[in-house]
C-alpha positions in Angstrom: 4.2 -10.1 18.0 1.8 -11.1 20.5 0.9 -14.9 21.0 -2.3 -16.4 18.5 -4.5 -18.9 19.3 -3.9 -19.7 15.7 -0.7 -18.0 14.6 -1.2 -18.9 11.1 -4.0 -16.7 10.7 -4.6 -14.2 13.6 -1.5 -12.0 13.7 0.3 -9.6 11.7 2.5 -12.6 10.5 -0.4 -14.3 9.7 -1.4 -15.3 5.8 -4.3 -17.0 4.1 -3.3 -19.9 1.5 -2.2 -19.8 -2.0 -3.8 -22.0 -4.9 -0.5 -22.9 -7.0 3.2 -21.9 -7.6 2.4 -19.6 -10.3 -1.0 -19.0 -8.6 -1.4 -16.1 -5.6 1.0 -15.9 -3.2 -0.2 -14.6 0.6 2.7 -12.6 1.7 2.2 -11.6 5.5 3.7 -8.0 7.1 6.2 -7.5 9.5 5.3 -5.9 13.3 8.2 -5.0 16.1 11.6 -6.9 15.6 11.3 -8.7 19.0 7.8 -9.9 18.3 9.8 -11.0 14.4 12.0 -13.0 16.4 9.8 -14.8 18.7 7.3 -15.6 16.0 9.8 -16.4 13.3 12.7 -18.3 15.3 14.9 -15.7 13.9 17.6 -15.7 10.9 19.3 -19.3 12.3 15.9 -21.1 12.5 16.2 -24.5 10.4 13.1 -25.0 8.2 11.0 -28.3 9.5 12.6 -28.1 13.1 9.4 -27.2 14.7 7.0 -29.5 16.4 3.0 -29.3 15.7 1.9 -26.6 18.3 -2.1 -26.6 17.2 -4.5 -29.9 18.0 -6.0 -31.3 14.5 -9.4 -31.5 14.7 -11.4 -35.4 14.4 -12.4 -36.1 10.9 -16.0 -35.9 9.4 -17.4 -39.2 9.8 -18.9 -40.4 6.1 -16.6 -38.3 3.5 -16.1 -40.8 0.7 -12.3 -40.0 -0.1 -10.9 -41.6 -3.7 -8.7 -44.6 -3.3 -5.2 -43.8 -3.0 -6.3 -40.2 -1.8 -3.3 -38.4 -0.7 -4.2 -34.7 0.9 -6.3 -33.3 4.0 -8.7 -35.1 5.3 -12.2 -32.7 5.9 -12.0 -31.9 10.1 -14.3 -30.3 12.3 -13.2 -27.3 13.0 -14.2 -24.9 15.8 -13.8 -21.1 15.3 -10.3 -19.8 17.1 -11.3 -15.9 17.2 -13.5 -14.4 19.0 -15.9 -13.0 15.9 -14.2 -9.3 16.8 -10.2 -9.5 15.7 -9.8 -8.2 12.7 -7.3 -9.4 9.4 -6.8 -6.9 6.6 -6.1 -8.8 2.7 -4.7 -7.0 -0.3 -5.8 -9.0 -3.1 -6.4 -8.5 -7.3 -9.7 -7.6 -8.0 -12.2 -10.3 -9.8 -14.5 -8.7 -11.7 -17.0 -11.8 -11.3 -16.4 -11.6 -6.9 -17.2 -9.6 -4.6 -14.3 -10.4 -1.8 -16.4 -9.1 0.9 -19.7 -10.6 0.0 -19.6 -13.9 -1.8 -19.4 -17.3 0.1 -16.1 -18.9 1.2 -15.1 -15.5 2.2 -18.1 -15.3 4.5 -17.5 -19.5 5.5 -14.0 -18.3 6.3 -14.7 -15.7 8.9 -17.8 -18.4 10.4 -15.3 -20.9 10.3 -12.5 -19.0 11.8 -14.5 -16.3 14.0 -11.7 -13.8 12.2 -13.5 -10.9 10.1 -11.5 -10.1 7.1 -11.5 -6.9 5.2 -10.4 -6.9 1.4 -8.5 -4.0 -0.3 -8.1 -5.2 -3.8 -6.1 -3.7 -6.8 -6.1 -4.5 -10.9 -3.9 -7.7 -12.1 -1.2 -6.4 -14.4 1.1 -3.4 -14.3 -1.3 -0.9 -12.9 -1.8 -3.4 -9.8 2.2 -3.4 -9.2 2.0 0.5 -9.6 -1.0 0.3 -6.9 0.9 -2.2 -4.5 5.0 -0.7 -5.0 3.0 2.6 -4.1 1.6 0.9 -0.8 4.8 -1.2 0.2 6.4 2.3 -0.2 3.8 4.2 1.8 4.5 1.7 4.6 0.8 1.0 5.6 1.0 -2.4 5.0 -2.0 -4.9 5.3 -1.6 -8.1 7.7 -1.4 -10.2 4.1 -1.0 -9.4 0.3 -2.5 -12.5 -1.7 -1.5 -11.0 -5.0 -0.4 -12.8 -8.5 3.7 -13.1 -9.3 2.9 -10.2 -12.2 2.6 -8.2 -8.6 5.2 -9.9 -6.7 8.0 -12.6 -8.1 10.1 -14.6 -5.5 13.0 -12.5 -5.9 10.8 -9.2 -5.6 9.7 -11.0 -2.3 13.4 -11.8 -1.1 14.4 -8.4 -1.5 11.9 -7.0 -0.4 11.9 -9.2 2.7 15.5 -8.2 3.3 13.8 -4.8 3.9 12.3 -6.0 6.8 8.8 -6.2 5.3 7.6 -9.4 5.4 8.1 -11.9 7.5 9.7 -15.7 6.7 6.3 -18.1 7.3 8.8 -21.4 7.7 8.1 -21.5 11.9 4.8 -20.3 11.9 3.8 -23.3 9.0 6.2 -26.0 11.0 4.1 -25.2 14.4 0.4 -24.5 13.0 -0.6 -25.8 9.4 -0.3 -29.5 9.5 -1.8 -30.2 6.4 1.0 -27.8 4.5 3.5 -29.8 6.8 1.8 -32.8 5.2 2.1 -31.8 1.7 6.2 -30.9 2.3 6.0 -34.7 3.4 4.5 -36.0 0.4 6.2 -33.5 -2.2 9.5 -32.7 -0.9 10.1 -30.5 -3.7 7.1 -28.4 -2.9 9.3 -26.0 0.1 11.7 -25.4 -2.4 9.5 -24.4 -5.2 7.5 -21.9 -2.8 11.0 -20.7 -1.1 13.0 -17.2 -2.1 16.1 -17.0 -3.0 17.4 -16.7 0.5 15.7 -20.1 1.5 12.6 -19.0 3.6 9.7 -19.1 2.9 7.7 -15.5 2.7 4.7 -16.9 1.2 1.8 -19.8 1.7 2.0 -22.9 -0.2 -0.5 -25.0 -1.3 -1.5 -27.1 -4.4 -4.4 -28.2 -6.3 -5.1 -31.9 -7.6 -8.7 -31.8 -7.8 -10.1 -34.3 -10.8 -11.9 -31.6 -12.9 -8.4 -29.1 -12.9 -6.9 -32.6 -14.9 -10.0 -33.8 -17.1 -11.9 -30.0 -17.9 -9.5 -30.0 -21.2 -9.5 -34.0 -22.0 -12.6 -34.8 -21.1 -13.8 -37.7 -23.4 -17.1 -37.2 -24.8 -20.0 -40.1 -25.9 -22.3 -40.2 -28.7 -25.8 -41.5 -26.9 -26.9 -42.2 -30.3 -24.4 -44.3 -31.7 -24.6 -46.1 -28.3 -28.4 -47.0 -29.1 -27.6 -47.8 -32.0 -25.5 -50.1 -31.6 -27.1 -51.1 -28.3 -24.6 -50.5 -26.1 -24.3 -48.4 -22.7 -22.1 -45.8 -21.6 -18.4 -47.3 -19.9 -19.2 -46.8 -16.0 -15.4 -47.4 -15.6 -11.2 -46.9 -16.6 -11.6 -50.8 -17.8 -14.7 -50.5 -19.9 
């Protein structure tokens, strides 16, 4: 596998990040055994023993951050490809997205100078027909970011054993500092992500943004009663 400016993304091993454990996993394709073993640290390497190859970006000046805020800090980020190298995604199709088309996908390849093209098949059992059908065919995208109804981590281990994906532990340890963060803060988080055979084959990341707690306990005010009794809505926890 040849060398990336930004491994994490730009090569065959490359993957784009997951939402939760039972969320997508990005599952990145294998190239030429020697280029595995370069990229990978081969069968002996010991997850967390790399060193931070990349330079992180300097912060955005003015983001207001909530107190105690644990997570990645918003960077500015220069594009690493050169607008013409290409990354092919197998995802689920969303009836309410166009992949292609719609926003972040179009921020991502702006922000990353990477162009992305989407192949997307149905959730459910005709998507793991569509996919088994592929992985069989052995035209393999650069990265699958499919649902575990496509692909469970024992599915991935086995599958990996094959020789067609590749384990992400080396490639994460040298080039995504803010996953490296998030193993720091929640230990338990490589484990849940990892296969049976300890590696990890797909992209963790987690979510613990305010409205994915409150959406379903969100606590709701009468104005009316308020006037009435002339009060005014609590601004805060204490109130």
């Amino acid at each position: 596998m040849p060398p990336l400016a930004r491994r994490a993304f730009l090569g065959r091993s490359a993957a784009v990040g997951a939402a939760a454990v039972a969320a997508p996993l990005a599952l990145s394709a294998c190239g030429g055994s020697d280029e595995n073993e370069e990229t990978t640290g081969g069968d002996d390497y010991e997850p967390g023993s790399a060193s931070l190859q990349v330079e992180i970006a300097p912060e955005i000046e003015g983001v207001n951050y909530p107190e105690d805020y644990v997570g990645p800090r918003a960077r500015e980020l220069e594009p690493f490809g050169d607008g013409e190298t290409e990354f092919s995604m197998l995802t689920q199709t969303d009836p309410g997205m166009d992949f292609t088309t719609n926003y972040y996908s179009q921020h991502v390849e702006e922000t990353t100078g990477v162009k992305v093209s989407y192949l997307t098949v149905p959730a459910g059992e005709d998507g793991k027909t569509k996919v088994n059908a592929i992985v069989a065919g052995g035209d393999l995208p650069h990265a699958m970011m499919v649902g575990q109804d496509i692909f469970n981590l024992s599915e991935i281990s086995i599958y990996s054993e094959q020789g067609l994906f590749l384990p992400l532990d080396k490639l994460i340890d040298e080039n995504a500092p803010h996953i490296v963060d998030m193993f720091t803060d929640f230990p338990d988080m490589r484990q849940q992500y990892s296969s049976p055979d300890g590696k990890l084959y797909a992209v963790p990341s987690m979510n613990d943004c305010y409205h994915c707690k409150a959406a379903n306990v969100r606590t709701w005010i009468n104005s009316r009663w308020l006037e009435g009794v002339g009060a005014e809505a609590p601004q805060t926890l204490t109130e």
